[in-house]
C-alpha positions in Angstrom: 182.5 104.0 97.1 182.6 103.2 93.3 179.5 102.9 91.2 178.9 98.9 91.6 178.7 99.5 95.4 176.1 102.4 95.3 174.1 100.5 92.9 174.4 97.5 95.4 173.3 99.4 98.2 170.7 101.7 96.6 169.1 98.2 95.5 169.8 96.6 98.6 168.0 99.7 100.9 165.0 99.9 98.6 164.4 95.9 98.9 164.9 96.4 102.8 162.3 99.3 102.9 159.9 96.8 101.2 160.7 94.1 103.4 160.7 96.2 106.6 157.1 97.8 105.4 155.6 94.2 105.1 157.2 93.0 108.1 155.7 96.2 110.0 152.3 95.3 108.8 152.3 92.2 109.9 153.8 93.0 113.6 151.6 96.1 113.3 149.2 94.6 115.9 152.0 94.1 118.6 154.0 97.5 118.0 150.7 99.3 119.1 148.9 97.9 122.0 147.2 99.3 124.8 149.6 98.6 127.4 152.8 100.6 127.1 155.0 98.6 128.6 154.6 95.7 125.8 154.4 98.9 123.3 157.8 99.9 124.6 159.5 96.6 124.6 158.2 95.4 121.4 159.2 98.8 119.4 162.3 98.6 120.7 163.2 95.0 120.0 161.8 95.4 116.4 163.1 98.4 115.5 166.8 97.2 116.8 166.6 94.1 115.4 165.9 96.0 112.1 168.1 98.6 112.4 170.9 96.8 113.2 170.5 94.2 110.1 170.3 97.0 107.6 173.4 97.8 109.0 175.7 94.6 108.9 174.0 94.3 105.1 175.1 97.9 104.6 178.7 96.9 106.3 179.3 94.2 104.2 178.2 96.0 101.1 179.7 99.0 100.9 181.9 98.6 104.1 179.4 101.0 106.2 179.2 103.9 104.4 175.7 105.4 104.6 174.6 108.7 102.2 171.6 110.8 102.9 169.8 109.4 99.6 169.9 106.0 100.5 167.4 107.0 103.6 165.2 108.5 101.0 165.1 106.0 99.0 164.3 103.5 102.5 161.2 105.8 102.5 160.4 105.8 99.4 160.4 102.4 99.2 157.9 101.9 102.6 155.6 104.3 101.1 155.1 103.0 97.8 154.4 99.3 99.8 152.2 100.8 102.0 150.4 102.9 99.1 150.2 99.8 97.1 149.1 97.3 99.6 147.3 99.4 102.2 143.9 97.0 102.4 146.3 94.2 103.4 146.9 95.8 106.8 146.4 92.5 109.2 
């Protein structure tokens, strides 16, 4: 992967983090409900639905290559959103 393409993707990942932290909060009230079976289905549809874009980005980007950092920086990334706009929890 040459230097153009990590930078792409290192960007790319810590944009998605941010995005898939707001996004989170907003569906935060339908990923945990009281009845599980809607808990179940509506984790799993989210979470594969989000999964799965990440990686067709991360496909076309860098032509799927995936290195441990660029989780990091995913996490890194949803923290510092949540960190930084934790009272906008809906």
């Amino acid at each position: 992967m040459t230097l153009i393409e990590q930078i792409r993707t290192l960007v790319f990942t810590f944009i998605y983090g941010i995005v898939f932290a707001f996004l989170f909060n907003i569906l935060y009230r339908f990923l945990f409900t009281k009845s599980i079976i809607i808990n179940i289905v509506t984790n799993f549809i989210f979470f594969f639905l989000m999964g799965s874009i990440y990686f067709y980005f991360i496909y076309l980007i860098s032509g799927g290559i995936i290195h441990y950092y660029m989780l990091f920086l995913f996490l890194i990334s949803f923290f510092l959103y949540n960190h930084l706009f934790k009272k906008i929890r809906i």
